[in-house]
C-alpha positions, 0 to 999 in steps of 0.5 A: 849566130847572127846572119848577114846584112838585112835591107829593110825596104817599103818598095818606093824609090828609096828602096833602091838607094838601100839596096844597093847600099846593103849590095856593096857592103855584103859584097865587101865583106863576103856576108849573106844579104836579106831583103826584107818587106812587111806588109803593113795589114794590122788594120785587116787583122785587128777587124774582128776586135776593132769592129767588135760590135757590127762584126760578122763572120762573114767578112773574114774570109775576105779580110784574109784574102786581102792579106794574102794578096797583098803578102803574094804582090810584096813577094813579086815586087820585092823578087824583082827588086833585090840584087841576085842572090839575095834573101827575100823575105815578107812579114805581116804586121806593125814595119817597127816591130817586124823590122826590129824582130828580124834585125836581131838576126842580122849584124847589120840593118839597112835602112832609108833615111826619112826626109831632111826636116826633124819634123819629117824625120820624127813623123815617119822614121819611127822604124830607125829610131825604134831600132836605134833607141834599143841598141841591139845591132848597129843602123846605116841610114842611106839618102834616097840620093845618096847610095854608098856607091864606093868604100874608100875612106870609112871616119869614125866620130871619136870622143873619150866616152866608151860609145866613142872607142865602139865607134872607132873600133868598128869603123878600123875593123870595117876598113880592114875587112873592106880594103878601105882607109879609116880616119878618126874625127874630134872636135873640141868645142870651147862654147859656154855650155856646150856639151862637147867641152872636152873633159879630157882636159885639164881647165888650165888648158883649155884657154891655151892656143894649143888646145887641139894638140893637147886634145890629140895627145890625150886621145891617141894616149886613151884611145889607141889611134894612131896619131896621123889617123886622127884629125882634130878640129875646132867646132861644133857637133853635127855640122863640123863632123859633116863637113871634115867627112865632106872636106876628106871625102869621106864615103861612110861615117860611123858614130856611137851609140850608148842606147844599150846602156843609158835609158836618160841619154839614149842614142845621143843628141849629136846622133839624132842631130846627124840622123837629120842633117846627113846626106852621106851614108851614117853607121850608128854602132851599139856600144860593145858591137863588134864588126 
């Protein structure tokens, strides 16, 4: 049975932001909470075979000791660190992997966003997109300067595809185990080419005045939300979802992931858009991941 939430933190500044994100969030819904660093030593390790040619055993001992000091400072730091009670734990080796093997444990992975520029983010968040593109456990991405402080009012991006439903479903079951109000967030987006075009509309409506009602009317009818949890606007991907989460002061906005269950597609361009541009606390939940 998997465990609690794991904090997932490199020991710089943003590691404050994640745990006391992962402290809210554990407190709220009464899970364990685990704190974890690894120590990225691979290159001490891998001497041997790296150096195979001018190696000497004699450099070993002091390869290892190196390794262990290291392993001893990240267990002080990381003690100091991590909110009373909580789980610490300190592995060696390659973060992406550590991070992702450890992960499986937990129902949940806390992580620090990686910058604002895709060109950032693609360089140095290869832990999150790691996780992310093998959808085995749902992902909250934190802002160094935006922890989640407060959890009133938890938005579900929803669309009529099954990554869509999961994330709806889980941000209902969060809001009930948290105290906390949901809302469900659609866009319908009638630009040439765009691939939010809803499909779930007949072509005859889709140059109607009404199209948003239509809209709503076939979401609440395929996906069960309650008609006055469901807000519906015109516009566009990434940039309209944040700003309705920014317009109904939402606190934690959680989107759907297909990773699992399509290699072409993967986590989604909306989500990888979102991964980029969001300040606000983002959940990405695995299809089929339950709460």
């Amino acid at each position: 049975m998997r465990e609690g939430i794991l904090a997932a933190v490199d020991l710089t500044a943003s590691s404050q932001s994640v745990l006391r994100t992962a402290e809210l969030l554990a407190g709220r819904l009464g899970w364990p909470l685990s704190v974890l660093h690894v120590v990225e030593d691979s290159y001490l390790r891998t001497a041997p075979k790296r150096f195979a040619p001018v190696w000497d055993e004699a450099y070993r001992e002091g390869l290892e000791a190196t390794s262990r000091l290291l392993g001893e400072l990240a267990e002080r730091a990381l003690g100091r660190m991590a909110p009373p009670g909580a789980r610490t734990v300190v592995h060696h080796g390659n973060p992406v992997r550590e991070v992702a093997g450890e992960a499986l444990r937990h129902r949940m992975l806390v992580l620090a966003s990686e910058g604002r520029s895709p060109l950032e983010r693609v360089a140095r968040g290869g832990v999150s997109h790691y996780v992310l593109h093998r959808g085995e456990v749902p992902v909250l991405s934190v802002d160094e300067g935006r922890p989640l402080s407060k959890l009133q009012r938890v938005a579900a991006a929803v669309d009529d595809s099954s990554a869509g439903l999961s994330a709806w479903r889980y941000a209902e079951e969060l809001a009930r185990a948290t105290g906390s109000e949901v809302l469900a967030f659609h866009l319908v987006s009638l630009m040439p080419g765009s691939c939010c075009v809803p499909t779930y509309l007949p072509p005859e409506l889709m140059r109607e005045a009404e199209v948003v009602d239509h809209a709503r009317e076939a979401l609440v009818e395929r996906l069960g939300i309650p008609p006055e949890r469901l807000v519906i606007e015109r516009g566009e991907e990434s940039r309209g979802l944040l700003d309705l989460a920014e317009e109904h002061g939402v606190d934690l906005l959680v989107v759907g992931s297909r990773a699992k269950s399509s290699q072409r597609t993967r986590i989604g361009r909306t989500v990888v858009e979102l991964l980029y541009q969001a300040e606000l606390p983002l959940l990405i939940v695995p299809e089929a991941a339950q709460l």
